[in-house]
C-alpha positions, 0 to 999 in steps of 0.5 A: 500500500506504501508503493501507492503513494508515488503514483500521480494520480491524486486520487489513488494516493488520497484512497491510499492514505485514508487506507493507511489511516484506518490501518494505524487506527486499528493499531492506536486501539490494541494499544501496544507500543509502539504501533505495529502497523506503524513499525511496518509503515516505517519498514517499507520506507512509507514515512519517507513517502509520507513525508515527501507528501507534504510538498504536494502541490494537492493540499489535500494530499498534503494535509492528511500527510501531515496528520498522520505523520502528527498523529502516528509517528511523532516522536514528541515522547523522545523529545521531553526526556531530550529538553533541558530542565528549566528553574525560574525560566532560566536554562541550566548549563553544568560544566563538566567537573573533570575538566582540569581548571589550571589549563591545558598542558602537552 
């Protein structure tokens, strides 16, 4: 189905795309992680695709790329345990202490 979203023909990719949707849907409702039939998706270079969709001249197109990039593969989860901790609206930067302080010597 992912080879389905190269074609030119817009309505072939827009039927391929609500086909997709309803496959992640079906995956979100067995409530495993990650979704498996999103793990497939990936396999076969599908979000590749997806994401090359989002510059479709077919608007769309492009929308339903991108809600289901949003919805089925964003990786916002990763990116909190990434961000930084924040005290009174100020970033923390720590320096690493094994970093000899009198200079650097040969």
């Amino acid at each position: 189905m992912c080879e389905l979203l190269t074609v030119m023909d817009p309505k072939i990719i827009t039927v391929a795309l609500n086909g997709l949707e309803n496959i992640l849907k079906v995956g979100e409702e067995q409530r495993t992680k990650p979704n498996p039939y999103a793990v497939m998706i990936e396999e076969c270079y599908g979000l590749d695709k997806l994401e090359f969709l989002q510059s479709h001249q077919n608007n769309d197109i492009y929308e339903k790329a991108f809600s289901i990039i949003q919805k089925y593969f964003s990786n916002d989860d990763e990116d909190l345990a990434v961000a930084p901790t924040t005290d009174n609206n100020q970033f923390q930067f720590n320096a690493d202490q094994s970093v000899p302080m009198d200079g650097f010597q040969f």
